[in-house]
SEVEX-311192 format. One record per residue (C-alpha): x, y, z. Coordinates in steps of 0.001 Angstrom, whole numbers, plus 500000, padded with zeros to 6 digits. Layout:
residues N
XYZ;...
END
This chain:
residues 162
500000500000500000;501666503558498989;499866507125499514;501010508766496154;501331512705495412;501286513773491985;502057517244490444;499830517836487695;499840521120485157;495742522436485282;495472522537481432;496194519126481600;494065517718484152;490774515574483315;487695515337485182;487752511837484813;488585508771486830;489625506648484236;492475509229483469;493303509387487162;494438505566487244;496243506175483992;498092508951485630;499781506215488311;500039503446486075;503527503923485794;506600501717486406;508865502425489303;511325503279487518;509563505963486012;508305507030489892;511876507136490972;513000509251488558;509689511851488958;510656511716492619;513918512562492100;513116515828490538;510365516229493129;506881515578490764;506024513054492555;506321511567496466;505205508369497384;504276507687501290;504103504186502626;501461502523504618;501756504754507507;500477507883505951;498019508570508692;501248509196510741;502020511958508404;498523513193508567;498754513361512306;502171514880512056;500374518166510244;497164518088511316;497469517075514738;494308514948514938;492573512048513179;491685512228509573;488312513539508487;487892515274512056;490151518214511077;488950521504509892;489953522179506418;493577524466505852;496516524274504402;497810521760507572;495039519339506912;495788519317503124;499384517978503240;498331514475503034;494721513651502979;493228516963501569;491904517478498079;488385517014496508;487745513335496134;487078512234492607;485578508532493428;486937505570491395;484551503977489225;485667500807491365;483711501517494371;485976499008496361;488748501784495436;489895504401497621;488839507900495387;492065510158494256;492191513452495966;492763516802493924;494267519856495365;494299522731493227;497402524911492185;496131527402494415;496087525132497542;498300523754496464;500310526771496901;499264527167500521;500394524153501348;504006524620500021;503827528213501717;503024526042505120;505330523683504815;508180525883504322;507322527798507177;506666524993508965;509315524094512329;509482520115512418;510628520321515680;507213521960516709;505109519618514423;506932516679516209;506645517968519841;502694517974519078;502831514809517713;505479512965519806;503941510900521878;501295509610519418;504003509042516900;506301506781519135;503534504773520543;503396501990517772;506951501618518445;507253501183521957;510783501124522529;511866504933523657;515415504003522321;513937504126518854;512979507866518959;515963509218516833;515235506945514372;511826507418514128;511619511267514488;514739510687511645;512133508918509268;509663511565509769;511928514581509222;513237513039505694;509721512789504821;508503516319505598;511799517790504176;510754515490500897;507082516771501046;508577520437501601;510385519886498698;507935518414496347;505080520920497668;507262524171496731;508578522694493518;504859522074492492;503718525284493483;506616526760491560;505269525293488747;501937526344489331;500503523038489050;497777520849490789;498535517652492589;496663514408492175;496729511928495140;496064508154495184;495803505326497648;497421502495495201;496510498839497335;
END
């Protein structure tokens, strides 16, 4: 199971669900590379830590902003698979607000608020570097990706791929 984030140019964009699979049918090869030049970021099965990181609560109990669009926000387009989780679109111009709050974001203040919660699955309070390690890559790779997009102007396109 990977979360992926997609950045997307408006013109091209489809309102159509069928084009929305299309648009991660890719081989990882072709994912690496996108991430590489931060178009795309792919989160693995414990994106609801990262949604928890920036929003500081549960998903789908948060109001909407900029922190509760990192991860989870967007307007759902539904798959035509109803046993499919629906992509999420954020538009260039949230998509801007999120890169502007990530890159004034302080990790170490998103990480004091979500400490505890964070470490729990893990137990082991020896494994705290590590962890908080993991998660600072990942928001310094979201940063990243978020204020390249929005450089770009462009949209991003998320998807649940099981």
């Amino acid at each position: 199971m990977y979360f992926h984030l997609r950045a997307v140019p408006p013109p091209a964009l489809r309102n159509s669900a069928n084009w929305f699979q299309r648009l991660f049918d890719d081989d990882w090869d072709t994912v690496r590379e996108r991430i590489g030049r931060h178009r795309e970021e792919v989160l693995d099965k414990r994106y609801l830590d990262h949604e928890l990181l920036y929003s500081g609560i549960p998903p789908n109990h948060a109001p909407d902003g900029p922190p509760c669009q990192v991860v989870l926000g967007g307007r759902p387009v539904f798959h035509p698979d109803a046993a499919q989780p629906p992509f999420l679109l954020l538009t260039a111009a949230h998509t801007a607000r999120v890169a502007a709050y990530l890159t004034s974001a302080d990790f170490d203040d998103l990480w004091e608020h979500a400490r505890e919660r964070l470490l729990r699955p893990y137990g082991d309070p020896d494994t705290e570097p590590e962890v908080r390690g993991a998660f600072a890559a990942t928001h310094r790779d979201l940063t990243a990706f978020y204020a390249q997009t929005a450089r770009y102007g462009d949209a991003v396109v998320k998807w649940l791929i099981l």
